[in-house]
C-alpha positions in Angstrom: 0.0 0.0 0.0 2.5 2.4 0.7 4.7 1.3 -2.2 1.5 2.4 -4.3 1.2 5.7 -2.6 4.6 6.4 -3.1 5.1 5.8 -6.7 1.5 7.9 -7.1 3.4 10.6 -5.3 6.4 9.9 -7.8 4.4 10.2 -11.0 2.5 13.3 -9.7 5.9 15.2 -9.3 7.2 14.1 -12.5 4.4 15.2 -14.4 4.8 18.1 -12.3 8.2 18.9 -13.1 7.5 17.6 -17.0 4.9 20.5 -16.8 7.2 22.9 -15.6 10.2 22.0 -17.4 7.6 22.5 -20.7 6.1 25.7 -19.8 10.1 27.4 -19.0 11.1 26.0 -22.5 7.9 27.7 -24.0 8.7 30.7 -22.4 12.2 30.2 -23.2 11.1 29.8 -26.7 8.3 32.4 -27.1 9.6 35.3 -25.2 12.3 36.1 -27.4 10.4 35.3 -30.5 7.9 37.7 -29.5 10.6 40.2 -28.7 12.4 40.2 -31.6 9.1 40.6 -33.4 8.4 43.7 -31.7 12.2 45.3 -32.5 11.8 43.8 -36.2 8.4 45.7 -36.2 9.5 49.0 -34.7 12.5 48.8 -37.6 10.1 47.9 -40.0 8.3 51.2 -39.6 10.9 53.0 -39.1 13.2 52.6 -42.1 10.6 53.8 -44.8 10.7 56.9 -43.0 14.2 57.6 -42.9 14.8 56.6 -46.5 11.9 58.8 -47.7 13.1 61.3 -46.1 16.4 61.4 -47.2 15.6 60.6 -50.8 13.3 64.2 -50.6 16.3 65.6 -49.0 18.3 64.0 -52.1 16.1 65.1 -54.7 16.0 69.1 -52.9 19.4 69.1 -53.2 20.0 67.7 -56.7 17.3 70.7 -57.8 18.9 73.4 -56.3 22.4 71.9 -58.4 20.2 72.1 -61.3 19.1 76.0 -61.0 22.5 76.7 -60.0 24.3 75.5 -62.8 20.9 76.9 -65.3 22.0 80.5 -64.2 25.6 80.2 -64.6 25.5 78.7 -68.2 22.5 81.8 -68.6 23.7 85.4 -67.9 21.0 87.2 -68.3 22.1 91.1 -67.4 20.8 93.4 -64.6 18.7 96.2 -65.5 21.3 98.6 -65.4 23.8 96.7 -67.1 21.0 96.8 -70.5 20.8 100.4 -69.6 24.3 101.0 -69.9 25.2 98.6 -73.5 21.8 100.3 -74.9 23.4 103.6 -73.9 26.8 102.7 -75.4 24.8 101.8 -78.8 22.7 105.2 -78.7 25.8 107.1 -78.5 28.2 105.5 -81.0 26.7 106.9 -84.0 27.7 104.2 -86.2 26.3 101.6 -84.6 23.1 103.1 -84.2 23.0 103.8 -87.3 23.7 100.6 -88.7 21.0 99.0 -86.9 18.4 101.6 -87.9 19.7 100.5 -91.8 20.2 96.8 -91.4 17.4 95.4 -89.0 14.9 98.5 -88.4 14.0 102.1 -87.7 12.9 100.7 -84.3 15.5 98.4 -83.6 16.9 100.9 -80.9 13.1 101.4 -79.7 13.3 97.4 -79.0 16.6 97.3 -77.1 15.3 100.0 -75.4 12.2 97.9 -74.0 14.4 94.7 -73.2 16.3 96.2 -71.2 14.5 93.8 -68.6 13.1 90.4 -69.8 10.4 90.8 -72.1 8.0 88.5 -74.3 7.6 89.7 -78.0 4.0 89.8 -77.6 4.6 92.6 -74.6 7.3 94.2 -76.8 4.7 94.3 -79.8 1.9 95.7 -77.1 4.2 98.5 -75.8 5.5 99.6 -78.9 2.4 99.5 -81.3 4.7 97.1 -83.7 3.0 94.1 -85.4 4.1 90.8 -84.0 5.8 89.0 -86.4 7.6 92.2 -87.7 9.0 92.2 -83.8 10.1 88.7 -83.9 11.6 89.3 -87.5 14.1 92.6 -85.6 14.7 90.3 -82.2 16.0 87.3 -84.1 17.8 89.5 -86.5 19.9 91.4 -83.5 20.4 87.7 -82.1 22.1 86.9 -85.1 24.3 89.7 -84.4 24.7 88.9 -80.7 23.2 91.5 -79.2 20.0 90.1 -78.1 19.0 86.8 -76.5 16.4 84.8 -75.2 15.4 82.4 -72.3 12.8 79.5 -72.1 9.8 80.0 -69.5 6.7 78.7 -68.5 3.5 81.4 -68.1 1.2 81.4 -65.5 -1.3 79.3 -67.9 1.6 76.5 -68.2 2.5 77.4 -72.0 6.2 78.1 -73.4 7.0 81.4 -73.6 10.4 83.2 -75.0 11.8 86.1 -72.7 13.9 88.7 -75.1 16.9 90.7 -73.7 20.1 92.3 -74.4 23.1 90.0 -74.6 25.5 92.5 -72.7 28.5 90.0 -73.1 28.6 89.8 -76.6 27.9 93.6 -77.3 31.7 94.3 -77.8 32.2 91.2 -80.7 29.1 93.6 -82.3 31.5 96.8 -82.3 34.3 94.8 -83.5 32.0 93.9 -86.2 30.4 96.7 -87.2 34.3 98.1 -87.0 35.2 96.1 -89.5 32.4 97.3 -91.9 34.5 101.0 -91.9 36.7 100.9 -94.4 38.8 103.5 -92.0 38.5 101.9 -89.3 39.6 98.5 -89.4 40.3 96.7 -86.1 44.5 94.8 -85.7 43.9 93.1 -82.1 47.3 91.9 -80.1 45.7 89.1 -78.7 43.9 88.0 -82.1 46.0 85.7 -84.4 43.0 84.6 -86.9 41.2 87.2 -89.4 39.2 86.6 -91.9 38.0 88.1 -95.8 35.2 87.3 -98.3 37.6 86.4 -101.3 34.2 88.0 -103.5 33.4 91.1 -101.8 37.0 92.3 -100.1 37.5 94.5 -103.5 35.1 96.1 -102.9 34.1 95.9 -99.4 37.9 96.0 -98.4 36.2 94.3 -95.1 38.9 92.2 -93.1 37.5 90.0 -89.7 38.9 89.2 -86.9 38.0 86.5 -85.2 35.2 87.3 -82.8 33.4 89.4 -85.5 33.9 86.4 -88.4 32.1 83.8 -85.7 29.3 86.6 -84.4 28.7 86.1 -88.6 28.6 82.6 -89.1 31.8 82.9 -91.2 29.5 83.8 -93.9 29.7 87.2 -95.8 26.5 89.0 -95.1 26.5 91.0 -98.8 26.6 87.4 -100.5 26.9 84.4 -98.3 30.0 83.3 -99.3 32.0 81.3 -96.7 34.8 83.6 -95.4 38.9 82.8 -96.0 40.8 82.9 -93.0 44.1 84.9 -93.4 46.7 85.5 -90.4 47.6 88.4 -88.6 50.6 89.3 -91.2 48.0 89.0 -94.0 45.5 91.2 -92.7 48.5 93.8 -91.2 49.6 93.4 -95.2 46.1 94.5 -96.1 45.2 97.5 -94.0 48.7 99.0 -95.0 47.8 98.4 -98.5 44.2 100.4 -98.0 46.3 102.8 -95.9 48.8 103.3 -98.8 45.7 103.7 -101.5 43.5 105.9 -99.4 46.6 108.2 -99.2 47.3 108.8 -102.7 43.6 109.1 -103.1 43.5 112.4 -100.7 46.6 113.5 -102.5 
């Protein structure tokens, strides 16, 4: 009898201790599980946030790059540095003049309106000029450098060209229009390369230099010949020769 109680007593406590050895391996087991879930969780939802906001940080960055390199590859003037290359064009005579004769009576009204960004169709409103007849002078003057345009957006979303005066190529204008003097033609120290239309120079007696030759396409303007390039000892050979004719002319 008491062998029977005792081995009842024996297989209580080992189910007993089975049933606690269980439950600390389940715990053992679970606890960690559960844990880890939680961290893996909390990471989880974390990450997306970081990585969004560093690819907005990214993108905020990369955009202000991309203004910032747009505005150095696009000088575009201050007011009063228009004012002051429309002013130098008023007052050299020539030039003036040769703008009235070769693009338009009103070509120094136009510069005189883009001396800030402006559209054609506000040019054409504040000058009473015709559209296309606008257009026709501003692309005309770009072909000579003087004027130049950028590519915005209005406020209805639609492509729109702002006009103004290219103040960095005014002096390769002078140079040009220099060269069209037959008195007044322009030997430069640090230019090597001139240039002459082998058709026109008798009479034109026009020589290039460099600056000029590119502002014109190397093209002659009075017959759209391709220009000849000449070097600096040609073109000093030239002018003395013009020099040495006009002379014996005035005697």
């Amino acid at each position: 009898m008491k062998r029977a109680k005792s081995s009842k007593r024996m297989r209580k406590a080992a189910a007993h201790a089975v049933r606690r050895h269980l439950k600390q391996k389940h715990t053992a087991i679970h606890k960690p599980k559960a844990a880890t879930r939680e961290v893996v969780s909390r990471t989880e939802h974390m990450k997306p946030v970081k990585k969004v906001k560093a690819a907005e940080k990214v993108e905020k960055v990369v955009k202000k790059q991309t203004a910032k390199e747009r505005r150095e590859k696009l000088y575009i003037p201050e007011p009063k540095l228009a004012k002051e290359a429309l002013n130098a064009i008023i007052t050299d005579g020539f030039a003036a003049d040769y703008l009235r004769k070769n693009v338009s009576k009103n070509a120094i009204d136009v510069l005189g309106v883009i001396t800030a960004p402006k559209t054609a169709e506000q040019v054409s409103e504040m000058l009473d000029i015709k559209i296309n007849f606008v257009r026709s002078m501003l692309n005309i003057m770009q072909g000579y450098g003087i004027t130049n345009y950028y590519v915005a957006k209005n406020d209805n979303g639609w492509l729109s060209f702002a006009w103004y005066i290219n103040t960095t190529k005014l002096q390769s204008f002078f140079d040009y229009i220099r060269s069209m003097k037959g008195d007044e033609i322009v030997i430069k120290d640090d230019c090597n390369d001139y240039f002459v239309c082998n058709k026109c120079y008798s009479d034109t007696k026009l020589i290039f230099a460099f600056d000029a030759a590119y502002e014109a396409g190397f093209r002659c303007k009075a017959c759209g010949g391709r220009f000849k390039m000449i070097t600096k000892d040609e073109a000093v050979n030239l002018v003395r020769v013009q020099t040495k004719v006009a002379a014996e002319a005035q005697a």
